[in-house]
N, CA, C and O of each residue as an XYZ file, in Angstrom:
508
protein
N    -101.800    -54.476      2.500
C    -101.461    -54.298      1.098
C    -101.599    -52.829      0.679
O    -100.778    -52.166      0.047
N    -103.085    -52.354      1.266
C    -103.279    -50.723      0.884
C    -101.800    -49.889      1.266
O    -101.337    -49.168      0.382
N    -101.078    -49.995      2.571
C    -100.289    -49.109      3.383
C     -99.035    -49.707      2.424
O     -98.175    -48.870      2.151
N     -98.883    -50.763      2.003
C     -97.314    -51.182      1.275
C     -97.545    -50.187      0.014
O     -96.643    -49.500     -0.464
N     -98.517    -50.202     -0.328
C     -98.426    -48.979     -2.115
C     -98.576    -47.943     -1.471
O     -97.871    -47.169     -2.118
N     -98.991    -47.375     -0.659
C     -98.541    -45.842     -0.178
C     -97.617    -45.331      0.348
O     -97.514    -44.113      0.501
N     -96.647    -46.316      0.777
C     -95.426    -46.707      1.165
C     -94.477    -46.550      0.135
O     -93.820    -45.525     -0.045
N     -94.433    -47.285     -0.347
C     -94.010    -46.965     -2.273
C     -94.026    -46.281     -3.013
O     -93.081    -46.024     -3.759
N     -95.623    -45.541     -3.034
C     -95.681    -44.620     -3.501
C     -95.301    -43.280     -2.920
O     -94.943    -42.414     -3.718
N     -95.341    -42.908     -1.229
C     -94.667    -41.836     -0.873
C     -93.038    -41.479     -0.892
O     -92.488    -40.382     -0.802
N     -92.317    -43.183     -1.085
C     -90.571    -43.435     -1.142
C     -90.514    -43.002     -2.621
O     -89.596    -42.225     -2.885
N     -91.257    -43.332     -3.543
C     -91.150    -42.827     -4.971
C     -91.231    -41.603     -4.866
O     -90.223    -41.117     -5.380
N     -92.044    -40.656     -4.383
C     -92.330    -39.368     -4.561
C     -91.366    -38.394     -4.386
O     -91.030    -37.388     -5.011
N     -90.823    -39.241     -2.850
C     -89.981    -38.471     -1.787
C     -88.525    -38.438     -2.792
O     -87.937    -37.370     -2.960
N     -88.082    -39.590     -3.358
C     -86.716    -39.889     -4.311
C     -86.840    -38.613     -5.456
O     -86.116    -37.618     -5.422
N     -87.619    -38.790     -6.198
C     -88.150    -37.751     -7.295
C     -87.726    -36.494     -6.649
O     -86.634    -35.956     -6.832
N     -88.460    -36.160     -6.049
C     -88.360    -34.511     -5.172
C     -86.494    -34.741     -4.743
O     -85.576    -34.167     -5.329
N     -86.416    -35.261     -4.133
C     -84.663    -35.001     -3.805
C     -83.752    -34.965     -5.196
O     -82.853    -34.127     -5.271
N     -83.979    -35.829     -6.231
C     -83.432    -35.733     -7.226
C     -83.569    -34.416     -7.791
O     -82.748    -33.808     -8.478
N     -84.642    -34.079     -7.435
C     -84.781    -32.366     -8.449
C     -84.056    -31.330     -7.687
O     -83.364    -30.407     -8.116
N     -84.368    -31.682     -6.394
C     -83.326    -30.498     -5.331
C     -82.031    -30.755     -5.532
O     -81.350    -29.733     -5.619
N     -81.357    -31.931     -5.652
C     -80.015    -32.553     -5.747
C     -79.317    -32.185     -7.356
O     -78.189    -32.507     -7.728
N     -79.885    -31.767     -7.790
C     -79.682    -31.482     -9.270
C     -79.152    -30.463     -9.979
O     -79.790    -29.447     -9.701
N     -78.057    -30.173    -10.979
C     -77.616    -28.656    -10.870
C     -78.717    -28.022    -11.209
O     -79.693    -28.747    -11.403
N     -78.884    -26.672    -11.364
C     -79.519    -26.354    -12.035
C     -78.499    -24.804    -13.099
O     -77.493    -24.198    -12.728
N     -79.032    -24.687    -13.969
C     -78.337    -24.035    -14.892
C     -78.814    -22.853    -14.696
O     -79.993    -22.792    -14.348
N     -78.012    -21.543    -14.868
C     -78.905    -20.255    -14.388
C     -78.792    -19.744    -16.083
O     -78.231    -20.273    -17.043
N     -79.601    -18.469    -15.952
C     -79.829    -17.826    -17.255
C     -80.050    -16.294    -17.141
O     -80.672    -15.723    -16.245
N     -79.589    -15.873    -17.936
C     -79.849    -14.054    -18.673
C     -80.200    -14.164    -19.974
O     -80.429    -15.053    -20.794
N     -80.167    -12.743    -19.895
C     -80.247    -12.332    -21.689
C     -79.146    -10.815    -21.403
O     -78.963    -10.092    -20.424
N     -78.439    -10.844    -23.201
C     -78.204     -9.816    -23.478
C     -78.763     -9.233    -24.706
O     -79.084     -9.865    -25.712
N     -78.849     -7.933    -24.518
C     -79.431     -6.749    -25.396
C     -78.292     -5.580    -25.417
O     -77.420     -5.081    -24.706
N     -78.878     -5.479    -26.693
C     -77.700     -3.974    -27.360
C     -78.524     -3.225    -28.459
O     -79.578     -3.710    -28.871
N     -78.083     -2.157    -28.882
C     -78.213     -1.313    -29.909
C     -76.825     -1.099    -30.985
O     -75.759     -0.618    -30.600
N     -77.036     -1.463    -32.085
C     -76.032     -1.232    -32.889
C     -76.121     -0.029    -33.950
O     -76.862     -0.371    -34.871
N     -75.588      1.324    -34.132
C     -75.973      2.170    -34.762
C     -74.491      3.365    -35.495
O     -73.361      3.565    -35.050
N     -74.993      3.765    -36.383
C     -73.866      4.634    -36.982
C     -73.370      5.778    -36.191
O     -74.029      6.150    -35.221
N     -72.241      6.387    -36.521
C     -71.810      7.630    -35.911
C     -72.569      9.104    -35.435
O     -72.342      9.812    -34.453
N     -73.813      9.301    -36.828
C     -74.456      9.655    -36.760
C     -76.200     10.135    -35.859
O     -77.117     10.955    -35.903
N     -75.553      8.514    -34.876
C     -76.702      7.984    -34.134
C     -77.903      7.495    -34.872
O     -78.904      7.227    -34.208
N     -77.923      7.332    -36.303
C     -78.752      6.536    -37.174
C     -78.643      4.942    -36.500
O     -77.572      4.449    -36.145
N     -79.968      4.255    -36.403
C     -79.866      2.988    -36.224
C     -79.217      1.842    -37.486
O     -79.391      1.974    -38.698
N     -78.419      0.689    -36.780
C     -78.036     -0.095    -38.041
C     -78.814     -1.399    -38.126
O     -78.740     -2.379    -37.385
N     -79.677     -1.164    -39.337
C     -80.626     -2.358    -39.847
C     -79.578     -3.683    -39.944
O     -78.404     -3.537    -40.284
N     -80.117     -4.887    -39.626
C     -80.049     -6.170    -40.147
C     -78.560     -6.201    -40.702
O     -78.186     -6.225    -41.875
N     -77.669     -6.191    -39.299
C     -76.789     -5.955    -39.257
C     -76.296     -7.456    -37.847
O     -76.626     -7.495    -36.662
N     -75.438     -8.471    -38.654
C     -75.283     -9.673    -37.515
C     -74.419     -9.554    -36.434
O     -73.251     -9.171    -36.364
N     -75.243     -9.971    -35.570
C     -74.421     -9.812    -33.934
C     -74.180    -11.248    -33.584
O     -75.063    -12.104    -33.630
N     -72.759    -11.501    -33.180
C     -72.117    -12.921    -33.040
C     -72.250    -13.013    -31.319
O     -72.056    -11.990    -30.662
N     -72.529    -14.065    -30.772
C     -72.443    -13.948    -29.114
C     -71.629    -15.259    -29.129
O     -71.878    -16.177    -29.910
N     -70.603    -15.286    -28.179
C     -69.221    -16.502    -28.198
C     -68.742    -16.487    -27.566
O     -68.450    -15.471    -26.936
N     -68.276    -17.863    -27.284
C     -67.401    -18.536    -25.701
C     -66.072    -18.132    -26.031
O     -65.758    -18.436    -27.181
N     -65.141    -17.499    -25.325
C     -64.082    -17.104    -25.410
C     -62.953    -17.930    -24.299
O     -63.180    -18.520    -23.243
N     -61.794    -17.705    -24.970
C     -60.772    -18.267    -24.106
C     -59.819    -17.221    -23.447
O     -59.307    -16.422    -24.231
N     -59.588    -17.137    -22.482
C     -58.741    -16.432    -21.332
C     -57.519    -16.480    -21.076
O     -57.364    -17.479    -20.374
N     -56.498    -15.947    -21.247
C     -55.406    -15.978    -20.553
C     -55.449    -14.811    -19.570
O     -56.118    -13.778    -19.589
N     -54.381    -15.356    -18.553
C     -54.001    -14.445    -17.346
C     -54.342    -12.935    -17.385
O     -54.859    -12.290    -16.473
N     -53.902    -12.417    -18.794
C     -54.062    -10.636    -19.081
C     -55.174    -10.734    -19.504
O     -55.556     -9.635    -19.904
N     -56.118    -11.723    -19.661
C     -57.435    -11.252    -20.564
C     -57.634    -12.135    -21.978
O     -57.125    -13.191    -22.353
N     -58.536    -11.289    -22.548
C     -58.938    -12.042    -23.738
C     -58.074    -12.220    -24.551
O     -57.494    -11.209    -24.945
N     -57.565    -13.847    -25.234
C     -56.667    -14.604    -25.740
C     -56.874    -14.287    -27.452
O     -55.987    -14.198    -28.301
N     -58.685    -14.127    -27.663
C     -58.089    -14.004    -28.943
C     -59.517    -15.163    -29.287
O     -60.662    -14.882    -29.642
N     -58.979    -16.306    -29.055
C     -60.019    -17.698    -29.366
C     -61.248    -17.075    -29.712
O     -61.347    -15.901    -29.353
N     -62.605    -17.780    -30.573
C     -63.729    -17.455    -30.409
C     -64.149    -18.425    -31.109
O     -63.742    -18.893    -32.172
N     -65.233    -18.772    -30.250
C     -66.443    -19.972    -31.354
C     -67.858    -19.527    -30.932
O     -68.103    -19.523    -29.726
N     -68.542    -19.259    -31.559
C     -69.724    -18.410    -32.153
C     -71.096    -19.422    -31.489
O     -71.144    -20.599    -31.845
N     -72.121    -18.896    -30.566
C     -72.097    -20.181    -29.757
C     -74.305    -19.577    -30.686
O     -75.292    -20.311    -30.735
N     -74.183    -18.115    -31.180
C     -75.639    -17.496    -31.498
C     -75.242    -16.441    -32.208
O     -74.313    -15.696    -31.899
N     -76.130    -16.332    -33.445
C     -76.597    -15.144    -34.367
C     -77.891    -15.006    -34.215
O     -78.845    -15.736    -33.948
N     -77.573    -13.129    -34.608
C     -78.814    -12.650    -34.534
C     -78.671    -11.505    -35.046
O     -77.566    -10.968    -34.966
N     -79.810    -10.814    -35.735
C     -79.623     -9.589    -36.856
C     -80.436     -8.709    -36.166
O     -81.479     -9.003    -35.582
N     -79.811     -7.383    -36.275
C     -80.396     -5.857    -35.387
C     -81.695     -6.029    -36.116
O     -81.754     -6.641    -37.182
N     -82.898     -5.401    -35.446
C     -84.117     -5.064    -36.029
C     -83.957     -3.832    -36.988
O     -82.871     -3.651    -37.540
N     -84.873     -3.093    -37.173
C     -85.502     -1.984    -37.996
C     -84.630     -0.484    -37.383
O     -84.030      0.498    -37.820
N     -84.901     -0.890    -36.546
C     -84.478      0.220    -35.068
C     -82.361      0.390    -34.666
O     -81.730      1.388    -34.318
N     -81.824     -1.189    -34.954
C     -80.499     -1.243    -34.541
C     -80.561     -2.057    -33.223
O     -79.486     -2.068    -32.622
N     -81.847     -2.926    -32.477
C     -81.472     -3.278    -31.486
C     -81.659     -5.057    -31.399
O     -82.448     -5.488    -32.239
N     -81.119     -5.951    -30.620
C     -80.962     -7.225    -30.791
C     -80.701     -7.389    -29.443
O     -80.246     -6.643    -28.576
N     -81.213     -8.883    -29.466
C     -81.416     -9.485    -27.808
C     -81.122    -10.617    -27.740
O     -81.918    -11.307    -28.377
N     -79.994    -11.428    -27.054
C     -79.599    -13.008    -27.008
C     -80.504    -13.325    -25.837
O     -80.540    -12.501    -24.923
N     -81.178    -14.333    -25.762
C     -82.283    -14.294    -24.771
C     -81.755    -16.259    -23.932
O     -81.333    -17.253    -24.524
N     -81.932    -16.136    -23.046
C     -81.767    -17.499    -22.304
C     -80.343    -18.161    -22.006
O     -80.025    -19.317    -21.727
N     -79.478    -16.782    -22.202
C     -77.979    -17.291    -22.058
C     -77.384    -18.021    -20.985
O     -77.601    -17.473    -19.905
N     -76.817    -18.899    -20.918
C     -75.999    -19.308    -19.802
C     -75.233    -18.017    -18.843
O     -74.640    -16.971    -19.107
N     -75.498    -18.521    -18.003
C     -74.719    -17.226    -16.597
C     -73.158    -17.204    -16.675
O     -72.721    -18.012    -15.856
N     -72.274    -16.649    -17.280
C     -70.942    -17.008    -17.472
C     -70.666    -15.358    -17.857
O     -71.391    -14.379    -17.681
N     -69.283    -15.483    -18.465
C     -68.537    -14.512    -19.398
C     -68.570    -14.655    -20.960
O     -67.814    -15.379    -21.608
N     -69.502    -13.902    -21.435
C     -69.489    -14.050    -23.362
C     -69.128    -12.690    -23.737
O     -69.264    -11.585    -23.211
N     -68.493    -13.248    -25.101
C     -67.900    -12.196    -26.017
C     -69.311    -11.744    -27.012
O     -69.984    -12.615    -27.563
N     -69.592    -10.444    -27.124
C     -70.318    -10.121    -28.533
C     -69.550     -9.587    -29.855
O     -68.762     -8.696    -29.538
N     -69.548     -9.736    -30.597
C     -69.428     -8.788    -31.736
C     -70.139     -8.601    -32.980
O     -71.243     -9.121    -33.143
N     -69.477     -7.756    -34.043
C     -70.539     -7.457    -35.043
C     -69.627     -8.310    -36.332
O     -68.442     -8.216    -36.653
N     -70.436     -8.924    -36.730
C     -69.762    -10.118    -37.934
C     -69.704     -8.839    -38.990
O     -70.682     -8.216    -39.402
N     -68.332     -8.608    -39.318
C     -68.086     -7.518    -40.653
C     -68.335     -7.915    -42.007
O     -68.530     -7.185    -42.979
N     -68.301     -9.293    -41.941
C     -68.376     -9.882    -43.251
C     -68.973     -9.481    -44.145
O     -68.602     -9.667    -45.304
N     -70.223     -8.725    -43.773
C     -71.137     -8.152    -45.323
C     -70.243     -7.382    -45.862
O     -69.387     -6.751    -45.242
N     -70.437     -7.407    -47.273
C     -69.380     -6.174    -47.903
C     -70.364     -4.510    -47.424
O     -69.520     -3.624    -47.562
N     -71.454     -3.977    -47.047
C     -71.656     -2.948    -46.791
C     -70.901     -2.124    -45.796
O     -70.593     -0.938    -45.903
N     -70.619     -3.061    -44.674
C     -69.680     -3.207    -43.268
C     -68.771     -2.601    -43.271
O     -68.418     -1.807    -42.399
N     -67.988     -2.992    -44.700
C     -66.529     -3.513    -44.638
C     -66.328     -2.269    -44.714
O     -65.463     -2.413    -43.850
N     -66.282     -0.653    -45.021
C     -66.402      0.400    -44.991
C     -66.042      0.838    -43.822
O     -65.300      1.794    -43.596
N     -66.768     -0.130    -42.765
C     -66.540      0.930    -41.479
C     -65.662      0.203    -40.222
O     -65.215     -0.938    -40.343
N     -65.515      0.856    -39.247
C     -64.877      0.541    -38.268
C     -65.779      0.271    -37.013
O     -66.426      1.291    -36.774
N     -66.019     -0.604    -36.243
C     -66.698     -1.084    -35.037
C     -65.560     -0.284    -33.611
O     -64.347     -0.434    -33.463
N     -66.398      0.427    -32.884
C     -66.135      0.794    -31.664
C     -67.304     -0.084    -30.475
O     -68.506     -0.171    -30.724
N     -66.856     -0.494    -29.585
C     -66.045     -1.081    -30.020
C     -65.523     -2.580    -30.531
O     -66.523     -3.284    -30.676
N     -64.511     -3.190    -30.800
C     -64.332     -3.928    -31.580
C     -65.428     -5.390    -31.039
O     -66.184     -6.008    -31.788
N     -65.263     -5.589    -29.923
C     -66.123     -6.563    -29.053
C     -66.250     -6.003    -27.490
O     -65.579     -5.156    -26.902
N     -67.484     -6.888    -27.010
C     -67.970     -6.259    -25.760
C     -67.595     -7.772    -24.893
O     -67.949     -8.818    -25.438
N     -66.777     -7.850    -23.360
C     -67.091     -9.192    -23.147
C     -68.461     -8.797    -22.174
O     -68.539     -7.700    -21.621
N     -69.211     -9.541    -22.086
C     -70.613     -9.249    -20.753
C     -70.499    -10.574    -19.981
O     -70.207    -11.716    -20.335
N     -70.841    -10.004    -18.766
C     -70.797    -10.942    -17.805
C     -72.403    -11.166    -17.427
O     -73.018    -10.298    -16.808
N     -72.960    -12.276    -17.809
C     -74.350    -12.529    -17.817
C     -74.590    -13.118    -16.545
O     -73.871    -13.904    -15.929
N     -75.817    -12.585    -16.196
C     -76.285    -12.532    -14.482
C     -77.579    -13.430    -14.776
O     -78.194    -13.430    -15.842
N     -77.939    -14.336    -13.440
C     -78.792    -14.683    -13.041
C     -80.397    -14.277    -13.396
O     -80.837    -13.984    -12.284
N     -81.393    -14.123    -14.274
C     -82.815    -13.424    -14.288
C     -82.160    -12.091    -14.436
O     -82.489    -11.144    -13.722
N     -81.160    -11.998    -15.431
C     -80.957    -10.164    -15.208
C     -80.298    -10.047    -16.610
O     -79.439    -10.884    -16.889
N     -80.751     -8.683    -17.905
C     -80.071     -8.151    -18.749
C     -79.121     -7.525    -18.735
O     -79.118     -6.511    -18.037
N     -78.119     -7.830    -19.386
C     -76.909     -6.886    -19.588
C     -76.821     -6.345    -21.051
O     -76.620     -6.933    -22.114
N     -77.009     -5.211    -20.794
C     -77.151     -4.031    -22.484
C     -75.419     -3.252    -23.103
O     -74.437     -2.642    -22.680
N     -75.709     -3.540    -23.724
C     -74.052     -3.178    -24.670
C     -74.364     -2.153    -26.211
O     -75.379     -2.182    -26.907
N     -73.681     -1.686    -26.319
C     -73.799     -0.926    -27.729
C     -72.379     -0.970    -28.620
O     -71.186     -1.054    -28.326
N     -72.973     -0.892    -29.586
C     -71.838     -0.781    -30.848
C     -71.833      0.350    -31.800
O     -72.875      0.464    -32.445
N     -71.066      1.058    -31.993
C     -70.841      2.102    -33.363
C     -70.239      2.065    -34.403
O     -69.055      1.731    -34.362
N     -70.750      2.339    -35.451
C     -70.130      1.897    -36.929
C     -69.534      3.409    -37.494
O     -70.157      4.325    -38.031
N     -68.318      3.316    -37.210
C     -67.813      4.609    -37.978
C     -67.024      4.433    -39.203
O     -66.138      3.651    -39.547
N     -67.893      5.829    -39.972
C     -67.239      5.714    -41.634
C     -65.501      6.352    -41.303
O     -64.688      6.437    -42.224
């Protein structure tokens, strides 16, 4: 009786463990940037859009759905942290009326997010 539950219990163990090896697993990055004026002044609390984009043959189609926000610090800098490993679009949401003044160089960044690894991008706001 003892050897049938250890039996059981090592076929349970052994199933568990293969299921976790057998399993996708999802990889992850982060991206980071600095967003700042012409001047090289940093841009405060200023929203950064990160988004799944759609592809055609020549490149970026255009599509965008907004997948994380996040607002520059004190400094101009912002960090999407735990991203899926793929191709994302960033940009800077113009919508505030302070924005609307200026021009984004450039307009969007696409980053190709790596495995345990940052990819850093910058943006400039010219009057």
């Amino acid at each position: 009786m003892k050897c049938i539950k250890i039996l059981i219990t090592f076929t349970l163990l052994l199933f568990l463990v293969s299921c976790d090896l057998l399993s996708p697993k999802t990889e992850y990055g982060n991206v980071k940037g600095h967003v700042m004026y012409e001047d090289s002044q940093p841009a405060s609390n200023v929203e950064v859009l990160l988004g799944r984009t759609e592809f055609s043959g020549i490149g970026y189609a255009g599509s965008w759905n907004t997948e994380r926000r996040v607002d520059t610090d004190s400094n101009g800098y912002f960090k999407f942290k735990n991203i899926e490993c793929q191709t994302w679009a960033v940009k800077i949401a113009l919508n505030d009326p302070i924005l609307e003044e200026y021009d984004v160089t450039p307009v969007s960044h696409l980053v190709k997010v790596k495995e345990n690894k940052t990819s850093e991008i910058e943006f400039i706001l010219i009057d």
